[in-house]
Structures are given as C-alpha cells and as structure tokens.
C-alpha positions, 0 to 999 in steps of 0.5 A: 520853244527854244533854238532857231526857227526856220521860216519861209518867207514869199519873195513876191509884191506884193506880199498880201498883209494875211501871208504876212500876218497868219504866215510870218509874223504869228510864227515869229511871234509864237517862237518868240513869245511876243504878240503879234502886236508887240512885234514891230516894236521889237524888230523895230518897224 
C-alpha cells in the first residue's frame, strides 16, 4: 500500500493498550509493512 494513511487517533487517557494495539499500531503497521513489534523501534519509542 502506497500514499499517506489517515488515521484517527482517540484523545482521551487513558488510552487503553487494545485501542493502541488493534486500532493504531496494527494500521501503521499494515500501511507500512513493519510488524507490530518492530515499530517502537522504528518510530523510535
């Protein structure tokens, strides 16, 4: 998948780790090609 991927992101807190999980991070990481592993490495976290 090529181009820029839009993505909500909730604004409340706490955020709950399966919103960051199953919401955010496996978008980035199906956009991006990375596993969900592998990205706080690469966003550097």
């Amino acid at each position: 998948m090529d181009g820029t991927l839009h993505l909500t992101v909730p604004n409340h807190r706490p955020l709950q780790t399966g919103t960051l999980l199953g919401g955010v991070l496996k978008r980035v990481a199906a956009h991006h090609k990375p596993t969900v592993g592998e990205l706080p490495a690469k966003l550097d976290l």
